[in-house]
N, C-alpha and C positions, 0 to 999 in steps of 0.2 A: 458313832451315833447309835442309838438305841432302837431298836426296831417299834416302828410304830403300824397300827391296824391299819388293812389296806382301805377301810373306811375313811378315814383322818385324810391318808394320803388324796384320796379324790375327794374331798371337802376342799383341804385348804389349798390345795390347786387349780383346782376347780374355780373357787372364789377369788385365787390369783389371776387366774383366765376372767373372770369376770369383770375383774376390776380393771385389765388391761397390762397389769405388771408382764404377764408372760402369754408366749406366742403358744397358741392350740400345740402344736408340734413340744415343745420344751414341757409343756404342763402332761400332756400323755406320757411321757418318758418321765417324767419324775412317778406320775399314778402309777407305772405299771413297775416302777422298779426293777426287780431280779426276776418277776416272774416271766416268763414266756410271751406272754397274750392276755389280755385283755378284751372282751365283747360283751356287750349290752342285749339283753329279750324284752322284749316286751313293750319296746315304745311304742305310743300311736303313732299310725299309719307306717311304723312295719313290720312285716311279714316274719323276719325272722331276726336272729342274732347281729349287731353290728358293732363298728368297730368301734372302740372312744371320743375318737376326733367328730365322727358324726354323730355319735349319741349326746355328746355334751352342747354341740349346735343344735340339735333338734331341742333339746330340751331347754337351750335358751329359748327358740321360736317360739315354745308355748309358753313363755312366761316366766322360768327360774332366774331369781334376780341372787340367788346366793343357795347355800349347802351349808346343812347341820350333821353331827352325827352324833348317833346312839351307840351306846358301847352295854346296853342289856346283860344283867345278870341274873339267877333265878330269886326270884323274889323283888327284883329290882327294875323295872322299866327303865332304865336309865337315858331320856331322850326321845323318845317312842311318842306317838301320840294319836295310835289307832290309826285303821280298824283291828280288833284281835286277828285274823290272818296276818295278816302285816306285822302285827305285833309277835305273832309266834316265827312266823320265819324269822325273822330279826334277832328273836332269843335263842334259839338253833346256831346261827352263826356268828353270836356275842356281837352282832355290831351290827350296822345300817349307814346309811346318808338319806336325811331326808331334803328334800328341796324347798326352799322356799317363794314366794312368788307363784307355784303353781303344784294341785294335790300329789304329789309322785314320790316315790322313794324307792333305794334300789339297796337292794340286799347280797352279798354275793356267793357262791356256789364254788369253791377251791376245788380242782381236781390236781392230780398229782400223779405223774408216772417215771417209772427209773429208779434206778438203784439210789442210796442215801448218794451224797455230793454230786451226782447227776442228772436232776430232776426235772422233770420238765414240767413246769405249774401253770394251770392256765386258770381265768377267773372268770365264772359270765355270772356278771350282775342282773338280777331278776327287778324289773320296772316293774312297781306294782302302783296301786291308788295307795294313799294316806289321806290321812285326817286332818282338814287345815286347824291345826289346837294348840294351844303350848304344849311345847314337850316338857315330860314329865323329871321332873328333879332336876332340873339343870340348874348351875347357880351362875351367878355373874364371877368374871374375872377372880377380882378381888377377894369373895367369899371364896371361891375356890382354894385361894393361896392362902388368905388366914385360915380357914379349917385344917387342910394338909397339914401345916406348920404346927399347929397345936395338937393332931393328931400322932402325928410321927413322932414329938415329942414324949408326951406320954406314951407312946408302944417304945419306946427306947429303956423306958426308965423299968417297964416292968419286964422286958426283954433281958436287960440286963441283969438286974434282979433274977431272975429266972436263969440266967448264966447261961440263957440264947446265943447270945450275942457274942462270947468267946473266942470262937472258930472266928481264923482271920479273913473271908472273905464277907462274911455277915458284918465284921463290925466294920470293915472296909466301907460296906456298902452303904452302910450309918451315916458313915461320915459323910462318905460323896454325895447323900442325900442332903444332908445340910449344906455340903458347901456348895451344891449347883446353882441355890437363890443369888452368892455373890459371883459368880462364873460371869464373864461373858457370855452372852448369847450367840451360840451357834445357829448356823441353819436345819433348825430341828423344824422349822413350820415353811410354808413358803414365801415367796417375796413381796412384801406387803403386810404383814404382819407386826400387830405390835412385839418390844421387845418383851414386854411383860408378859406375854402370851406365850412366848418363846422360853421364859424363865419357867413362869409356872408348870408345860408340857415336861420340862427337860427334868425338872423336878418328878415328877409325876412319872415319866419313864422310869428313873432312877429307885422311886421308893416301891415303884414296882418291881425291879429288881430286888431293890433287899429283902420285899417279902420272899420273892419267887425261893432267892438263897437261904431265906430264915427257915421254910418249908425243907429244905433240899440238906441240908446241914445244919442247923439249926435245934438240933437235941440236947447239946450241950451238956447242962446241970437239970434240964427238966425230962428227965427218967420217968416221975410218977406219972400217971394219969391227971391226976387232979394240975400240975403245973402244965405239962402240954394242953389239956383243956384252957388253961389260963392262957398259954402261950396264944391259943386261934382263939382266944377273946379279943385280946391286943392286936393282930392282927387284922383281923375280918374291916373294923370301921376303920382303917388304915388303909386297906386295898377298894373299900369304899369309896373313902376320898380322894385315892388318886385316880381312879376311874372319871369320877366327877369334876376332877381339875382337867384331866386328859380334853374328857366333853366342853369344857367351859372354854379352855383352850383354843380347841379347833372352831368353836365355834362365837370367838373372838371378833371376826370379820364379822357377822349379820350382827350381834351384838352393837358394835360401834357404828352401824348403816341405822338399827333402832335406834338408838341413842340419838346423833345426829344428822337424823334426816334419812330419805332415799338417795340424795344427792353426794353422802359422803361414801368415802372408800375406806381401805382397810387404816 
């Protein structure tokens, strides 16, 4: 499975805990994954750092009926929805979860100690206020998946073109990108989750790979200036839209609760 932001992770488990799919204990051990530790600052009424299990109950107490998240890039708001504080730390650490049902949103702070394969990573999410607003650029499911689709399209054809695409892990990655819409869906989201939401992320993991590789190896036949230029033309609204699928994605569960009702689940 493809490494997804540790933002996504406490979103869609969070909102698996919400829903009642998974037990507080199962949903933290998924959030924290590989890392060490996991702790929360800044909730009301305490005093200092705490651990998941009690930060995701507190923050029910005051009202969170679900979790969005922002994957912010420069120039991009992507999900944000104020105040600028909040909006800039969020851009700092390309991501966020904001909550819904009550103003708050947590941003997180990665430290990292040990040598490379022995790391010890811990994460404290900073509780801050937000802005009760639409978050900025998010699109529904569906748009998500027809844009990606038609973007990765066209960056193939001028990639290729471009004799990008050559080196066999780049075109490898072409492919997988298209064939993950027909893939069964893995547990890429958590349980509860539609399976569309589960296609569209897996996709979107994926073609974020291929850019990652198209960067990384990705010289090919385009030597000159002017075709590498061309090359991060095709690119850029490609990693665009899969940011934007990624957000659409995770943020599937509050979507289908708008749609129909308070009363429904994921």
């Amino acid at each position: 499975m493809l490494s997804q932001p540790r933002s996504g992770l406490l979103a869609a488990w969070g909102n698996a805990l919400l829903a009642g799919f998974v037990s507080p204990d199962d949903a933290v051990l998924a959030m924290v994954g590989e890392d060490a530790v996991h702790r929360v600052e800044g909730l009301p009424g305490e005093t200092g750092p705490v651990g998941l299990t009690l930060a995701l109950g507190r923050l029910r107490a005051l009202g969170v009926t679900g979790y969005r998240v922002a994957l912010p890039a420069p120039g991009h708001p992507l999900g944000l929805c104020g105040p600028p504080e909040f909006n800039a730390r969020a851009l700092d650490a390309e991501e966020a979860v904001i909550a819904v049902g009550a103003p708050y949103g947590l941003v997180p702070e990665v430290s990292a100690v040990g040598p490379e394969g022995d790391r010890h990573v811990s994460v404290l999410w900073h509780c801050l206020p937000v802005r009760e607003a639409p978050p900025a650029d998010v699109p529904s499911l569906g748009e998500a998946e027809r844009e990606l689709s038609e973007a990765l399209r066209e960056a193939a054809e001028v990639l290729s073109g471009l004799d990008v695409a050559a080196s066999g892990p780049v075109a490898e990655a072409i492919v997988d990108a298209y064939r993950a819409r027909a893939e069964a869906g893995r547990e890429v989201l958590a349980p509860g989750y539609p399976q569309r939401a589960v296609r569209v992320l897996e996709q979107a993991q994926r073609v974020g790979l291929m850019i990652e590789l198209a960067y990384e190896h990705g010289h090919g036949g385009a030597v000159s200036a002017s075709e590498m230029a061309a090359r991060g033309e095709a690119l850029r609204p490609v990693e665009r839209f899969a940011r934007r699928a990624q957000v659409a994605s995770y943020n599937a569960y509050v979507e289908e609760r708008e749609r129909n009702g308070p009363g429904a689940g994921v």
